[in-house]
N, C-alpha and C positions, 0 to 999 in steps of 0.2 A: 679782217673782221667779217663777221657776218653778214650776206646782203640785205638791204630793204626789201631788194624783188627775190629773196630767196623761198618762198612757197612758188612764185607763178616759175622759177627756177628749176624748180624741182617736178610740176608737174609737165613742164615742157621733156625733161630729160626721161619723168615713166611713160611717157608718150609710145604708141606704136613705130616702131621705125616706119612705116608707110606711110605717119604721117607727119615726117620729117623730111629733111630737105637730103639728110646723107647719104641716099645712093645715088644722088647725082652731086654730091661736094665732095669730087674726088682732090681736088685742090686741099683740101685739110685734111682729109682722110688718111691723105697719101703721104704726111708733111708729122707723122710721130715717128718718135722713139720710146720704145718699152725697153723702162728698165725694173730691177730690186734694187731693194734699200740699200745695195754696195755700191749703186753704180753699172752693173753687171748690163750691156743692152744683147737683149737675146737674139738671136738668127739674124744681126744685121744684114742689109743689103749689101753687095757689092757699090762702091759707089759709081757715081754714072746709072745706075741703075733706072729703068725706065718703071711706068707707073703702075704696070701688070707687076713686075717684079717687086714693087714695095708694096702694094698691097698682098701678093702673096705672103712676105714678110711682116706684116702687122696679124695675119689672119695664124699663120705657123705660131709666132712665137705668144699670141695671146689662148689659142685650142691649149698649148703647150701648156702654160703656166693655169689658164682655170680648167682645163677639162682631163689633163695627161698628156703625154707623149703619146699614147696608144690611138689616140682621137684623131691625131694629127693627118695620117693616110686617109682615114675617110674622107676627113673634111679637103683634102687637095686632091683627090678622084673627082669631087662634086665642082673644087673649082676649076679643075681642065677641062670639066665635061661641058662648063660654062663660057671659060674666057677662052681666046687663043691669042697666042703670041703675035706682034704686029699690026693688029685691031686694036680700034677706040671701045673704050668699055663704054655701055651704055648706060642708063639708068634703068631701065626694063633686064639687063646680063643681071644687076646687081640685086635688082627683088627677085628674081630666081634664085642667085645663089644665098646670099641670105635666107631664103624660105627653106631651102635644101638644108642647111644646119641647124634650122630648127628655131628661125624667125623670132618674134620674141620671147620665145621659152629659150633661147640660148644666152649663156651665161656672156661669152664673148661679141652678141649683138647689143646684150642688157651697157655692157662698158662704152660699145661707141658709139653709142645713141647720144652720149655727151658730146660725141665732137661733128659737131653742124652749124651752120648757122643760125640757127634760129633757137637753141638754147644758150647762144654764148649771149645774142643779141639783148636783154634784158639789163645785163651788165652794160654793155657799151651805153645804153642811154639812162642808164643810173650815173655813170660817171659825167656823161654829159648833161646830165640835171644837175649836179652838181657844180658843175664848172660855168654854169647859166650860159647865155648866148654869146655877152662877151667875150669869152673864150673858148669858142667852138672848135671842134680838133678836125683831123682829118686823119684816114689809115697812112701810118709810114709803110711806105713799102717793104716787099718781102719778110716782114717783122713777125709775123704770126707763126707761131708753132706748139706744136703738143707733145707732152709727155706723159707717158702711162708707167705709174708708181705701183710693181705689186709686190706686197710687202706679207713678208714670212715664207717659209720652205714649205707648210701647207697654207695658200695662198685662202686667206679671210678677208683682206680688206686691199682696195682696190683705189689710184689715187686717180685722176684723170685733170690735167694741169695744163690751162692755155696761158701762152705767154703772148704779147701782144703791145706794141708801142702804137702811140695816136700822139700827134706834132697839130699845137694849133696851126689856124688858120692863116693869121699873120707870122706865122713862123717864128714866134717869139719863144714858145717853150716848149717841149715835147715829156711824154713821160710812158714809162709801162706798165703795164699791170697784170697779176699771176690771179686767174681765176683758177680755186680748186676743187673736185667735185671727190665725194668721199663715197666709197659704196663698201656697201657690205654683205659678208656672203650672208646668206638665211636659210632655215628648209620651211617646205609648203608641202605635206603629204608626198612625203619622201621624195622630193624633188628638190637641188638646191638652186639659187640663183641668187644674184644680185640687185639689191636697192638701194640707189642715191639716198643716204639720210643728214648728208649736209653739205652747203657749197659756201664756201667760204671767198673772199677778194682782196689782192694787197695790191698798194702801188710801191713797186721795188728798182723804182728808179725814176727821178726829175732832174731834167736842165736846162738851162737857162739862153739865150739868143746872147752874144757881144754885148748887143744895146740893152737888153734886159739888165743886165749885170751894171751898168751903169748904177751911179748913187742916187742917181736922182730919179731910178724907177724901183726905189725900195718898196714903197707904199702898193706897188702893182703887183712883186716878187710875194710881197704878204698876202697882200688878199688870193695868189694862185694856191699859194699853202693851207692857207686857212681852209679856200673849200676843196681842198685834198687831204687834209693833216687826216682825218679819220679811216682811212682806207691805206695811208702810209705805214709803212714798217720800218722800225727803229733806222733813225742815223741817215732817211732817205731825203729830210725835210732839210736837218743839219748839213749833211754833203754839197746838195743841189748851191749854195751861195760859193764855194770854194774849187768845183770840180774845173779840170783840165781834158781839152779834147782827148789825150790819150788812154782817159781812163774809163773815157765812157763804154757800151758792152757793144758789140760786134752788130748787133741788132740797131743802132743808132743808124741815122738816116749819114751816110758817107758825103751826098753831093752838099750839107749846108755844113762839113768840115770847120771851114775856113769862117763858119759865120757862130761859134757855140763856143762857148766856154770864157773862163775869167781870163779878163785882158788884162785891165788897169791892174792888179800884182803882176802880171808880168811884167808889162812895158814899165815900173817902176823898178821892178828887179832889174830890168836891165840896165835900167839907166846906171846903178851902182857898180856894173858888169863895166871888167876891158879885156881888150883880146889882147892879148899876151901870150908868149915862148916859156915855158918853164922846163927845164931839163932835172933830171934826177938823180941820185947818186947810181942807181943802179942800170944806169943808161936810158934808159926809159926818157921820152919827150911829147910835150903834152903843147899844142896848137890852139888857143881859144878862149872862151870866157871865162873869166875869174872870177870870184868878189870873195875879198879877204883872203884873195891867197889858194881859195880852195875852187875846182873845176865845178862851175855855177853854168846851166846854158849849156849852149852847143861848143864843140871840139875835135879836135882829131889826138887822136893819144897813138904812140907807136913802141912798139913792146923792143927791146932792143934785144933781148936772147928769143924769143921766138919769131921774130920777123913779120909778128901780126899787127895789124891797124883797127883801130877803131874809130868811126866816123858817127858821132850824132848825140845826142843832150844826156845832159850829167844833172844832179844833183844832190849837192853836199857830197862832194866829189865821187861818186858810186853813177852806173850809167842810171841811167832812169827814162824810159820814155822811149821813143822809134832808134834805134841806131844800124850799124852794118859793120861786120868784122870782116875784115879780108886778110885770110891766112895765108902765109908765104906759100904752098902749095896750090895756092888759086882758087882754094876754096872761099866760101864765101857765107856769111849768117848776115841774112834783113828779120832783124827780129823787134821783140819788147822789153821791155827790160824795166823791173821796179827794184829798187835799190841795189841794186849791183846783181840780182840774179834773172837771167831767163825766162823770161813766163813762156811767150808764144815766137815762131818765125818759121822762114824760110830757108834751109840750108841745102846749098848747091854746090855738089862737089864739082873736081876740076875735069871729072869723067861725064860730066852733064847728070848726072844720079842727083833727086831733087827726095828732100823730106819737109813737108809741110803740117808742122802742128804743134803740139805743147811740149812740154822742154821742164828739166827736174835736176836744181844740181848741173847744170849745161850739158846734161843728157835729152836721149830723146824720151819723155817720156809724160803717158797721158795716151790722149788722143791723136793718130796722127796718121798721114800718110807716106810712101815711100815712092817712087816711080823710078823705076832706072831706064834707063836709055836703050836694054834690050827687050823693053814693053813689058818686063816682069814688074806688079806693084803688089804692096800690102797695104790694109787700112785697118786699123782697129787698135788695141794696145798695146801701150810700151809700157818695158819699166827698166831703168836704169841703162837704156841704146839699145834695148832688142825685144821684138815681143813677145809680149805678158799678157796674157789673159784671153778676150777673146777677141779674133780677128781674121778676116780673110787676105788671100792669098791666089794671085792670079799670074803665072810663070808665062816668059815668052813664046814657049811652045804652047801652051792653051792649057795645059795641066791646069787647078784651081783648088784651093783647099780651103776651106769653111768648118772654122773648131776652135779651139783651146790650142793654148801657149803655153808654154815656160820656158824659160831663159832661152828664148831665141831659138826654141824649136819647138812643132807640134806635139803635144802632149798635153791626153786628156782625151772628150769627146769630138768627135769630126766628123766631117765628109770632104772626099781626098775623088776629084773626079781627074781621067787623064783624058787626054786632047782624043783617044781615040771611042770615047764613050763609055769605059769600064768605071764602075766607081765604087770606092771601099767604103763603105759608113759603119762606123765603131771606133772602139779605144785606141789610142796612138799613144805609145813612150820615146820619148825620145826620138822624135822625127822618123818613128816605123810607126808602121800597125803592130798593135800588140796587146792581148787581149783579146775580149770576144769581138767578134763584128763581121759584118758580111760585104761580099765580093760578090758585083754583080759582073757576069764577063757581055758584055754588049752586040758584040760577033753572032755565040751561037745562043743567046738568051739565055743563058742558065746561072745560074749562082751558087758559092758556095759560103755555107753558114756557120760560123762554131769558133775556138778558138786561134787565134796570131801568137807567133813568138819570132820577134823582130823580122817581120814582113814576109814570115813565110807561115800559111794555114798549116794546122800542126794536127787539126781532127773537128769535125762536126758533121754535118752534111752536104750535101749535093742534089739539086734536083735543079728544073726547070723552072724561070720565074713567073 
């Protein structure tokens, strides 16, 4: 919905950056993900990445999408001439460079002028006017973070999206809320730029304490909905009476685990539950909770032709919820699982090689990392066990590749840097260069420019860089 404070919203965000809090809120600044309406997140970091490095990374790929690629070198000449590597950024580093790009006539200052503290803060005490003193919240930890939506291939409209959980005081209920700020490109005597002309607020997620859930604090469970129900979005008011800790979002507070979600349907489900052996025609044998017959609750089930095990809760007999597979080769999946498929985990091979992320079909695929044991990892997309789309790439000799995927090999846009400081940027097919792109050689400074045909320069020029 729309906010109450959305004028003083809005004049906080056309605000001078100087008289905003965000060149010293590098704690938020530093904490987006830009992406397109695909999904697509542009120039991710490396992860582990330090705070010079993601801020590099929001400043690249936002030049990128509102100003060209051509904008790009400038604006990262003015931030080295600025930052240096191993130093704390100042606030004083950060109105220089900002000023350098062109302060608030820049279209890329105009977007993150939304993410500070003190234009998100108007919302935070609108919710809590809402919620009266009674039920006064506190910040869950680590829960805050942003996302920048730019939407179309000539970029007009610009989305800037806080996510953000607050847990009352008595820790009885916690909820989050998706504040969104909507800009738009404009021209002013042939200059363009961007203007917030609307911020919209949802709460897209409530839950409940153990003791909340109780029957006899229905009347309390009501009145938290009632003064939320207007700022909810569909199916969030519905949910919050029936949710289970494992389905709550990654962003929930982990240490009051043990203390959130509906008890009394379980502890009633179980009582109907026996543990029980049941064996099956096709060898297959199944260790654990019943009811009526079918795998209810937790169990261990063991696969009789592939010699796999499975350890952790079923429902209507399909896994559902935390379990762990450990496959006759010693490998091993601690994952999630909603009705008998995959969502998220941890898979550890028996060579110590770890992939940590989203999961498609009991492929890897989504989001995700890889680490192997000779210090080589990847982070970025999967599709279908290999990456897809765009992702980096950091080999245990120090080589490092930063681009586009398909099926399990580079291909597309890149940059391919090796351990001895040479780095290729341009087209790649099929895990070469190929295509236009440039070779810089690091030794004697010089570079050569023009087209690849499977990793070897075929014609362009040569000169000094």
């Amino acid at each position: 919905m729309e906010l109450e404070s959305h004028s003083k919203v809005l004049e906080l965000v056309g605000r001078s950056y100087r008289e905003l809090p965000m060149c010293s809120d590098l704690q938020r600044l530093t904490n987006v993900k830009i992406l397109n309406e695909h999904g697509y997140i542009k120039h991710p970091p490396l992860p582990g990445a330090g705070t010079l490095a993601k801020l590099e990374y929001i400043f690249v790929s936002l030049t990128d999408v509102l100003l060209g690629s051509e904008a790009i070198q400038p604006m990262l000449k003015s931030f080295y001439q600025v930052f240096t590597e191993g130093t704390d950024i100042t606030k004083r580093q950060m109105e220089v460079f900002l000023e350098s790009i062109g302060g608030d006539t820049s279209p890329v200052v105009q977007v993150l002028r939304a993410i500070n503290q003190s234009t998100i803060s108007p919302v935070n005490i609108e919710l809590k006017k809402s919620l009266g003193m009674q039920y006064m919240t506190k910040d869950v930890k680590n829960s805050w973070f942003f996302e920048i939506l730019t939407i179309g291939p000539v970029v007009r409209q610009v989305v800037v999206i806080s996510h953000k959980r607050e847990q009352s005081l008595d820790n009885s209920f916690q909820y989050e809320w998706l504040l969104s700020f909507y800009f738009e490109k404009k021209e002013k005597g042939g200059m363009y730029f961007f203007e917030c002309t609307k911020a919209t607020l949802g709460v897209t997620d409530l839950m409940y304490s153990l003791e909340l859930h109780k029957s006899d604090n229905k009347n309390k469970r009501r009145e938290i909905e009632l003064r939320l129900e207007k700022y909810a979005l569909n199916g969030v008011i519905r949910e919050a009476s029936k949710r289970h800790w494992e389905h709550y979002p990654v962003s929930a507070d982990e240490s009051m685990k043990d203390k959130w979600g509906v008890q009394e349907e379980e502890e009633e489900s179980k009582n109907k539950r026996e543990i029980q052996e049941k064996q099956y025609d096709n060898g297959d044998r199944y260790v654990g909770e019943l009811e009526k017959g079918i795998r209810n609750g937790f169990g261990e089930y063991q696969y009789y032709h592939s010699g796999s095990i499975y350890q952790g809760y079923y429902r209507n007999g399909k896994r559902h919820g935390k379990g762990t597979v450990i496959f006759k080769n010693s490998s091993k999946l601690d994952g999630y699982f909603e009705r008998g498929i995959t969502l998220y985990g941890v898979y550890t091979y028996s060579s110590g090689d770890v992939y940590k992320g989203d999961f498609g079909d009991d492929k890897f695929d989504g989001i995700g990392k890889w680490s192997g044991v000779d210090g080589t990892s990847y982070f970025g997309q999967w599709k279908a066990g290999v990456p897809h789309g765009q992702g980096n790439l950091r080999l245990g000799s120090n080589d490092a590749y930063s681009g586009q995927w398909q099926n399990g090999k580079m291909h597309g846009k890149g940059t391919y840097t090796r351990f001895n400081g040479d780095v290729y940027v341009g087209e790649f097919k099929e895990g070469k260069p190929h295509g236009h792109g440039k070779y810089f050689f690091s030794a004697t400074n010089t570079f050569c420019e023009g087209e690849f045909s499977n990793c070897y320069f075929i014609g362009g020029s040569t000169n000094s860089s």
